[in-house]
C-alpha positions as CSV (number, residue, x, y, z in Angstrom):
1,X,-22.8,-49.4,-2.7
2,X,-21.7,-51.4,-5.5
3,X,-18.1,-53.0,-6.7
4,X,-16.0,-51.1,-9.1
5,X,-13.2,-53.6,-9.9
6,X,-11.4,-56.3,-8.3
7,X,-7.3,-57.0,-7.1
8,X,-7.7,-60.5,-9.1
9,X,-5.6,-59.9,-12.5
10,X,-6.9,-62.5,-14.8
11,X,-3.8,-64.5,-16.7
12,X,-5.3,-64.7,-20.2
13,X,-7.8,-62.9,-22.4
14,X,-11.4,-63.3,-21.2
15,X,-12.9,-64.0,-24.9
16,X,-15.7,-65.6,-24.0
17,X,-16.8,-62.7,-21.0
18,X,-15.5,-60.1,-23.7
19,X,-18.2,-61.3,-26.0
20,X,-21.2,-62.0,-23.4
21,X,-21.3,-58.5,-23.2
22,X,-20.7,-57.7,-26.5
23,X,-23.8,-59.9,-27.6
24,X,-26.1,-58.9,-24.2
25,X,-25.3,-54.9,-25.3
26,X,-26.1,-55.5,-29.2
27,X,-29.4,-57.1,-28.3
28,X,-30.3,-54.5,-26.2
29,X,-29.8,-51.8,-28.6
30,X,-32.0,-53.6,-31.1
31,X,-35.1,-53.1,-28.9
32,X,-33.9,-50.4,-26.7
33,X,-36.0,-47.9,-29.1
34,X,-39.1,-50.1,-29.6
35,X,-42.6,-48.8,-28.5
36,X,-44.4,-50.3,-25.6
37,X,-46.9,-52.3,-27.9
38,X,-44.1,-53.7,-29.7
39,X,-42.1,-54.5,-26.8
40,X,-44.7,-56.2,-25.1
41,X,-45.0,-58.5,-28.1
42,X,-40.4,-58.7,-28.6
43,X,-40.7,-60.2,-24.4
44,X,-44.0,-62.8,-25.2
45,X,-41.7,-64.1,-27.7
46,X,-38.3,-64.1,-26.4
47,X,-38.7,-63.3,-22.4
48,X,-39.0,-66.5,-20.1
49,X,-42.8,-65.8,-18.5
50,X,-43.3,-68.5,-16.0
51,X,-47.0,-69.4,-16.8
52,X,-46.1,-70.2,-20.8
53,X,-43.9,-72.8,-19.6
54,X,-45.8,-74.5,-17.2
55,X,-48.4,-74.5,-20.2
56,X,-45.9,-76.4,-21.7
57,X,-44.7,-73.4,-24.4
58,X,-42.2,-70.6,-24.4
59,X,-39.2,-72.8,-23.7
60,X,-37.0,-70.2,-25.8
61,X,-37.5,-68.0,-23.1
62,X,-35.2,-69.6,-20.6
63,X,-32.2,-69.0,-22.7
64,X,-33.0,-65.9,-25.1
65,X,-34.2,-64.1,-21.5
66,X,-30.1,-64.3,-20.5
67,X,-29.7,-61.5,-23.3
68,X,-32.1,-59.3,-22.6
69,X,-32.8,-56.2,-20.3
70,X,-34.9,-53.6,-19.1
71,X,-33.4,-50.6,-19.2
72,X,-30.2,-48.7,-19.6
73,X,-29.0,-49.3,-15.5
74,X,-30.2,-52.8,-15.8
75,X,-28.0,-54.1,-18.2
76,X,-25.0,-51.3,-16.8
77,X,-24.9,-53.2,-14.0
78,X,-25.1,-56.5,-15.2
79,X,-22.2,-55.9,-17.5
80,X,-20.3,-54.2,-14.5
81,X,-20.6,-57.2,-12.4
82,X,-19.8,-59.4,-15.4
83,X,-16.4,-57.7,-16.2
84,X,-15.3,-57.8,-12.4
85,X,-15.8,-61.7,-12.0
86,X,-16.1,-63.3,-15.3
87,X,-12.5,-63.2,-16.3
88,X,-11.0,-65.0,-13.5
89,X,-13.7,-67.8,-13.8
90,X,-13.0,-68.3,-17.3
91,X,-9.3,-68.0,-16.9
92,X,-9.6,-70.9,-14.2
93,X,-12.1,-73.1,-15.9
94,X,-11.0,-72.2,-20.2
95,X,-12.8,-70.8,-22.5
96,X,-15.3,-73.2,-23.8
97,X,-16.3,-74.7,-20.3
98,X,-16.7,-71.4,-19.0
99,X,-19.5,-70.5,-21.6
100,X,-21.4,-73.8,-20.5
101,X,-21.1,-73.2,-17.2
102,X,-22.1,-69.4,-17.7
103,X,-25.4,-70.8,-19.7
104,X,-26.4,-73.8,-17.2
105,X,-26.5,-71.3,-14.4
106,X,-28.8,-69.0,-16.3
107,X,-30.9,-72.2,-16.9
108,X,-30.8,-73.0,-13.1
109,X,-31.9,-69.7,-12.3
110,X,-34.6,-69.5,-14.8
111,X,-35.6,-72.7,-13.1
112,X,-35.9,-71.4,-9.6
113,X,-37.7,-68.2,-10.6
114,X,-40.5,-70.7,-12.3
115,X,-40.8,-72.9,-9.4
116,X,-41.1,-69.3,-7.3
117,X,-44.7,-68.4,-9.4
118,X,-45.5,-70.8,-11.7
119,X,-48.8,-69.4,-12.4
120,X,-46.9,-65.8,-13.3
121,X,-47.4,-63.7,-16.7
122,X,-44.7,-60.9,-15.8
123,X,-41.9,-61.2,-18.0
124,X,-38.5,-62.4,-16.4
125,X,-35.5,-60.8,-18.4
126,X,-31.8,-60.2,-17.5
127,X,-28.4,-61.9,-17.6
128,X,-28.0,-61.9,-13.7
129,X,-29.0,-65.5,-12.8
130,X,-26.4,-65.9,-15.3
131,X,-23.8,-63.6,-13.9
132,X,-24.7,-64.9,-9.9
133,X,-23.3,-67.7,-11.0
134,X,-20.3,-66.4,-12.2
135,X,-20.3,-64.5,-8.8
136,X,-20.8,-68.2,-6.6
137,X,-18.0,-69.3,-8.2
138,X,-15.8,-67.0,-7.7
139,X,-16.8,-66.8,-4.0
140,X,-15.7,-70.2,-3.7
141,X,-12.5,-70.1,-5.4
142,X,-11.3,-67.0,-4.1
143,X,-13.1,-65.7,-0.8
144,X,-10.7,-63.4,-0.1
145,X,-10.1,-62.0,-3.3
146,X,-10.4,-57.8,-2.7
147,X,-13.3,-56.3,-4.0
148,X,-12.8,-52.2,-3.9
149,X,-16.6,-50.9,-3.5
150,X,-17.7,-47.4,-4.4
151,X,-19.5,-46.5,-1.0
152,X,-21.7,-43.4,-2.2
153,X,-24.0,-41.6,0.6
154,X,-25.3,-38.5,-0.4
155,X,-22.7,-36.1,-1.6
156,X,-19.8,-38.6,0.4
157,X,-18.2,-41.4,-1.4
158,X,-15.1,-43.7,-1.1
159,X,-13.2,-46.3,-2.1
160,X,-13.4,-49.4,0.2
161,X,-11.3,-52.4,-0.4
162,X,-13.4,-55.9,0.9
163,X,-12.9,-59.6,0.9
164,X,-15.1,-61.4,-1.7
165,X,-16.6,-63.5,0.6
166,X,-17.8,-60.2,2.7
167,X,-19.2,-58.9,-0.4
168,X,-21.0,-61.4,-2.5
169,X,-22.3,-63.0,0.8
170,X,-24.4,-59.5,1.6
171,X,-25.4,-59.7,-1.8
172,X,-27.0,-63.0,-1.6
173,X,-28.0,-62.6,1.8
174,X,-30.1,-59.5,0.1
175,X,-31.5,-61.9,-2.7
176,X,-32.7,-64.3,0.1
177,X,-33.9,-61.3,2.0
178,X,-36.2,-60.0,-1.3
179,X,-37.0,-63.5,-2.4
180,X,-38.6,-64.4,1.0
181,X,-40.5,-60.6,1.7
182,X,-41.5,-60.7,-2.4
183,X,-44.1,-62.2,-3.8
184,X,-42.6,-64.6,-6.8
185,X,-45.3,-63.2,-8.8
186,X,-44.5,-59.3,-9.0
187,X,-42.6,-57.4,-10.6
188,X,-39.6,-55.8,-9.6
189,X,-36.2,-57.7,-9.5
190,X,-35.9,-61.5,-9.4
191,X,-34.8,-62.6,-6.6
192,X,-35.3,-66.2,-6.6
193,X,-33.2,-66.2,-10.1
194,X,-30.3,-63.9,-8.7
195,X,-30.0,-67.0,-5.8
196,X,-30.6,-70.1,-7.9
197,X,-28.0,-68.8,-10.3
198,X,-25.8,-68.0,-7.0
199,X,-26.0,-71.8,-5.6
200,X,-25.9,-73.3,-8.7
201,X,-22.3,-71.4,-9.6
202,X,-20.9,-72.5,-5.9
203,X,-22.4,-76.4,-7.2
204,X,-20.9,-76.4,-10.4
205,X,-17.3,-75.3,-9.1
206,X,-16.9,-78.2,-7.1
207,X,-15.2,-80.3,-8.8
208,X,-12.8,-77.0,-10.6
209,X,-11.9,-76.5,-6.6
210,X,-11.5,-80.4,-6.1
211,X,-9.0,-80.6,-9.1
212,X,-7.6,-77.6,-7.2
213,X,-7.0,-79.3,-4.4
214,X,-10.3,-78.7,-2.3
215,X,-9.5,-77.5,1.4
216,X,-6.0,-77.9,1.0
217,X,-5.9,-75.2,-2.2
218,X,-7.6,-72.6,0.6
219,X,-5.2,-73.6,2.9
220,X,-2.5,-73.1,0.1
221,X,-3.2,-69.6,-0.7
222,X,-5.6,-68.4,2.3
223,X,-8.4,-67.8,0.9
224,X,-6.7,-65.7,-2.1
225,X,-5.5,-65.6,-5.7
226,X,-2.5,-68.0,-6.2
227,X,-0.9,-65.1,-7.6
228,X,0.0,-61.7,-6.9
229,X,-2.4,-59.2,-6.3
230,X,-3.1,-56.5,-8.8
231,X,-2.5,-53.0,-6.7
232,X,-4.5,-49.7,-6.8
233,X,-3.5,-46.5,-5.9
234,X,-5.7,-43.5,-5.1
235,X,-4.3,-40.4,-6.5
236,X,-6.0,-37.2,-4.5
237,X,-6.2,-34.0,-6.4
238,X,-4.2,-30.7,-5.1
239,X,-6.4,-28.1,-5.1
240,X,-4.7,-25.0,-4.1
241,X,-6.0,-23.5,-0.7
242,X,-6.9,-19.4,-0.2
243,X,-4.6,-17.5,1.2
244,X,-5.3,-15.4,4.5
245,X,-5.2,-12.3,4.3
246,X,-3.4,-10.2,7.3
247,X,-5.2,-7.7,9.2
């Protein structure tokens, strides 16, 4: 289950989303073809590793690790969630604001994953501490946004259409869920940094949804976009049944 687009048409070009994932998808093919040796050595220098910088090196790592991933579905998803929510945070906040808001949350979720192992040598890498932020701030701006997720079981899959707050609050419910049952120090996906990116996003919207008018901007547009909906329609394919034959 995973979003594939969202009903929240963005009023101007997304620049600054267009070329996070321009820049995350460039660095990935520079390494994406590097031997093991050599990429152990590309994530001591430019991965954040907890236990360099409680030893008081390695601070690179906690922005250079934003831009890098570790394989091909990693950063596909990454960039997928990026393009759903990262073009109606920048249209609310502008361009410029948005980038430093993108890049503190990265920080604060760096942060939290070193304060989760302190003492840990496994290399932390991706752009979603980042991107959760993005995703907490869009929960708080629009909770009921629609979110259409690709439900896939087995063979069976479909279109559903959810409210953002539905949505993004399983998915951190599921970070606190891994955080908790996972030991900071393992490998594996970083929970810890998917939730402080998460919490700070929500923190560092509060005063965008205070100029917006706080409670009274919710009660304005119930929970939605202050503008109309983009719409979808699902277009089924005719497939022309057998004929019976007559005995």
């Amino acid at each position: 289950m995973f979003p594939i687009r969202d009903h929240n048409p963005s009023g101007r070009t997304p620049f600054v989303t267009y070329g996070l994932m321009a820049i995350n998808i460039l660095v990935f093919l520079h390494y994406v073809d590097m031997d093991d040796r050599t990429l152990s050595f590309f994530y001591w220098d430019y991965a954040l590793i907890p236990a360099r910088i409680t030893a008081g090196e390695g601070y690179t790592g906690l922005i250079s690790s934003m831009f890098l991933h570790g394989g091909f579905m990693h950063i596909a998803g990454n960039m997928l969630f990026l393009f759903i929510f990262g073009d109606n945070i920048e249209d609310e906040m502008g361009h410029l604001p948005y980038l430093g808001f993108y890049l503190v949350c990265g920080l604060a979720a760096s942060a939290l994953q070193w304060a989760s192992a302190p003492q840990s040598m496994v290399p932390v890498v991706g752009a979603s501490g980042a991107i959760a932020g993005v995703m907490g701030g869009y929960l708080l701006l629009f909770p009921k946004a629609k979110v259409d997720i690709l439900l896939i079981f087995i063979v069976f899959f479909k279109v559903i259409p959810l409210p953002a707050w539905i949505m993004l609050g399983l998915w951190f419910g599921l970070q606190l869920f891994g955080g908790f049952g996972t030991p900071g120090d393992s490998g594996g996906v970083a929970y810890w940094a998917h939730a402080g990116g998460f919490i700070a996003g929500i923190v560092l919207c509060l005063p965008l949804w205070m100029r917006l008018g706080g409670p009274r901007f919710w009660s304005q547009t119930h929970g939605h976009p202050p503008h109309p909906e983009a719409k979808y329609t699902l277009s089924r394919s005719s497939i022309p049944r057998a004929g019976k034959r007559r005995r």
